[in-house]
N, C-alpha and C positions, 0 to 999 in steps of 0.2 A: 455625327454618329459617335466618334469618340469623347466626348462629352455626353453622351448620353450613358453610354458605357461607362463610364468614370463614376458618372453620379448613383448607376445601379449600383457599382460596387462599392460609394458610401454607404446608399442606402444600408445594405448588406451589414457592411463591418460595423454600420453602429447598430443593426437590429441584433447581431452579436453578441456586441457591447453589453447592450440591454438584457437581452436575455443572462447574460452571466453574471452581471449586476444584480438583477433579481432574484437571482438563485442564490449566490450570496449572501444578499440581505436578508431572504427567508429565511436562509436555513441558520444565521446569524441570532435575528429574533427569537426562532424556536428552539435557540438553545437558554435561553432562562426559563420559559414553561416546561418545560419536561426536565428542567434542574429541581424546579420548586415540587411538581406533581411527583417524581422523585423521592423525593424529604419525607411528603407528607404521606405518602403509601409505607416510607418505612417508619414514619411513625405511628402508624398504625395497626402493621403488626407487632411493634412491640407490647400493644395495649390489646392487641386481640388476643384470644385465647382457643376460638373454636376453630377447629381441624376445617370447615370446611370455606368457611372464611378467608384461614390462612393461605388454602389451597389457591382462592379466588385472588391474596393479594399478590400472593407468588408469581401468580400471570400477567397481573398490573407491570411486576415489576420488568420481567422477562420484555414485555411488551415498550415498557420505558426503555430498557436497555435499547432495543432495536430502534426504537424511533432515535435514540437520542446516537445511537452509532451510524444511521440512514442519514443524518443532520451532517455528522462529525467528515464525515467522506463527502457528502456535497459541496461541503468548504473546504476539502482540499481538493477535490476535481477544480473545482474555479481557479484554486491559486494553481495549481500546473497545469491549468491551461491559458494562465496570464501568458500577457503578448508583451510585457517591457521587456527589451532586451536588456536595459539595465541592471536590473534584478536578476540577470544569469552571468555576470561581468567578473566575477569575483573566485576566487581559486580556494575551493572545496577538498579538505584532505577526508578521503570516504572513510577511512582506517578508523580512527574516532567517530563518525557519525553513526558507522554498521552499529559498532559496540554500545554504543548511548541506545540506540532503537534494540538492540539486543537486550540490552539488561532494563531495559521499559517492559517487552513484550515478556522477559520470565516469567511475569507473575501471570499471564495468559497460560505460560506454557506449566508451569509448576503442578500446578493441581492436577493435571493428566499425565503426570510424569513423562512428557517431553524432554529430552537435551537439546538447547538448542548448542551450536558449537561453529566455531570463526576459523577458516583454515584462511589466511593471507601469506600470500606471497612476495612483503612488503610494503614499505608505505605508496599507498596511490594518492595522487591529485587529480581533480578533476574542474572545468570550469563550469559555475552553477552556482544555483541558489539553496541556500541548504534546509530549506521550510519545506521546498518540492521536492529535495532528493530525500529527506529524512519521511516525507509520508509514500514517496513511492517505496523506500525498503519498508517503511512500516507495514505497507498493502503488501508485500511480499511475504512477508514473513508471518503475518495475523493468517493470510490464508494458508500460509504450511502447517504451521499448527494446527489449525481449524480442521483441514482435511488430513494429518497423520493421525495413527492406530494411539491409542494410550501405550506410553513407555517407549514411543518411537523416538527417533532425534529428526532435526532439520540441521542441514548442513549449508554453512554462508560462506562463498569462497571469493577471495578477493586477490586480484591479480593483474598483473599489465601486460598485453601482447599486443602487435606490431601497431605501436601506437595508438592503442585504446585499451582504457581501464576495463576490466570486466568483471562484472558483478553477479553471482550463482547461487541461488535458492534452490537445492533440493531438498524434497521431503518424501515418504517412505507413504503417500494416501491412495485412494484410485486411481492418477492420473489422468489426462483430459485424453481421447479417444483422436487420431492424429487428424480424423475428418470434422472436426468441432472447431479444433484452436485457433482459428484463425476467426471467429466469431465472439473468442469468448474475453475477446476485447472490447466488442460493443456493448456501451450501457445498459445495465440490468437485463444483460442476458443471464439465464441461467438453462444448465443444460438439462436432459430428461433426465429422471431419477436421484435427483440430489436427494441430498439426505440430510445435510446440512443445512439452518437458517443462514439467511445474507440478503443483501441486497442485487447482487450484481454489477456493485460500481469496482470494485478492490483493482481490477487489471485493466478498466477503464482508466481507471487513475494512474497506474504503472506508465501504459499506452501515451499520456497526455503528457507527461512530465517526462518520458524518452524523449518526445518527439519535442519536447520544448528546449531537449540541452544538445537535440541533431543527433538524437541514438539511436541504436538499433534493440530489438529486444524478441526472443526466441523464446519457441518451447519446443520440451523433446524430453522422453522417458528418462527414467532417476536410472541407478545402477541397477544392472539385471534384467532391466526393463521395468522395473517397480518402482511406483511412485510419479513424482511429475520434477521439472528441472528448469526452471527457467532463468535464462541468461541476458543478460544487459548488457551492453557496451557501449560509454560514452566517451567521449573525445579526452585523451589525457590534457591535463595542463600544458602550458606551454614554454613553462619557466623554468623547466628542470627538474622541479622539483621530487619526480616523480622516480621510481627504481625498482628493478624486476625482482633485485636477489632470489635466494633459494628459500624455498618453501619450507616452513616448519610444522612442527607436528601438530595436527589438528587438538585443538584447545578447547573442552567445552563452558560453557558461560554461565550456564543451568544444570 
């Protein structure tokens, strides 16, 4: 019996395997077709001229976008939910990584006059991979934007308490409703009444790559009750490295 057992749960961890495999190399693949289909729709409205045309490539393009950012999140779903532990061995200073994903995402945030803005409390260290912590803040911070007011800010707070770094995306948008959140971890869920395009993978991907560095990770209303707040906490370093000091004045980045 237990050899039978054993070999289901091969079974299992390599149908897995397979499956994540697959997914990866798909969405690997389809990212040069919708590079090239891309190119050639925006060369072709530079050669069009009729309004109603342009109208049609405009939705080409809208439409590439989405496929081609449905692609870009499948490939990081796979990598944080890789199983090497090797790949998380390695001591991450988040300080520098927020900010590098900060000043990437400006240019999301720019054109809707968002602030984005970094309050840290210090430099933190954390043990990880820094390919899976830089697209979980990236999924963090693409969705505060997305769902803040034009001219609103999102606030990224960085800080160490009783032995774990902790990581704080508030934004100033609807916030998730407290009887949803616990759902709105599951792949391409999306809840009623959005308003917003996406896929539903963005805190699928948060969810995978917590749970691949042993974290914990929350939601809970912005200040006032307004907005949405989610908070991370993963295992500080273990080398020292890491220091609470005092908090300084919220900095913005955008």
């Amino acid at each position: 019996m237990v050899q039978s057992v054993n070999a289901l749960l091969a079974r299992v961890r390599d149908s897995v395997q397979r499956e994540r495999s697959f997914i990866a190399d798909a969405a690997h693949e389809l990212r040069t077709p919708l590079a090239a289909l891309r190119i050639h729709v925006d060369a072709l409205q530079d050669r069009l001229t009729d309004a109603r045309s342009g109208e049609q490539l405009d939705a080409m393009v809208q439409s590439c976008e989405r496929a081609a950012r449905l692609v870009g999140q499948l490939l990081q779903l796979t990598r944080a939910e890789a199983v090497d532990g090797a790949a998380v061995s390695q001591p991450v200073a988040l300080n520098p990584l927020v900010e590098e994903c900060l000043a990437t995402l400006s240019a999301l945030a720019r054109p809707r006059g968002i602030a984005l803005q970094l309050d840290a409390a210090g430099p933190v260290t954390v043990w990880g991979d820094p390919e899976s912590l830089a697209s979980m803040i990236d999924s963090l911070v693409e969705n505060a934007i997305k769902y803040s007011p034009p001219d609103g800010s999102v606030l990224v707070g960085i800080a160490s308490q009783d032995g774990q770094a902790v990581l704080s995306v508030t934004d100033q948008g609807p916030g998730i409703p407290p009887d949803v959140r616990s759902r709105v971890f599951d792949r391409f869920y999306r809840g009623a009444g959005q308003t917003q395009t996406g896929s539903g993978l963005g805190l699928a991907i948060v969810k995978a790559a917590v749970q691949r560095h042993h974290g914990t990770v929350s939601l809970a209303s912005g200040a006032a009750g307004q907005g949405l707040r989610v908070v991370v906490a993963l295992p500080l370093a273990v080398d020292g490295s890491t220091s609470a000091g005092l908090p300084h004045p919220t900095r913005p980045l955008s």
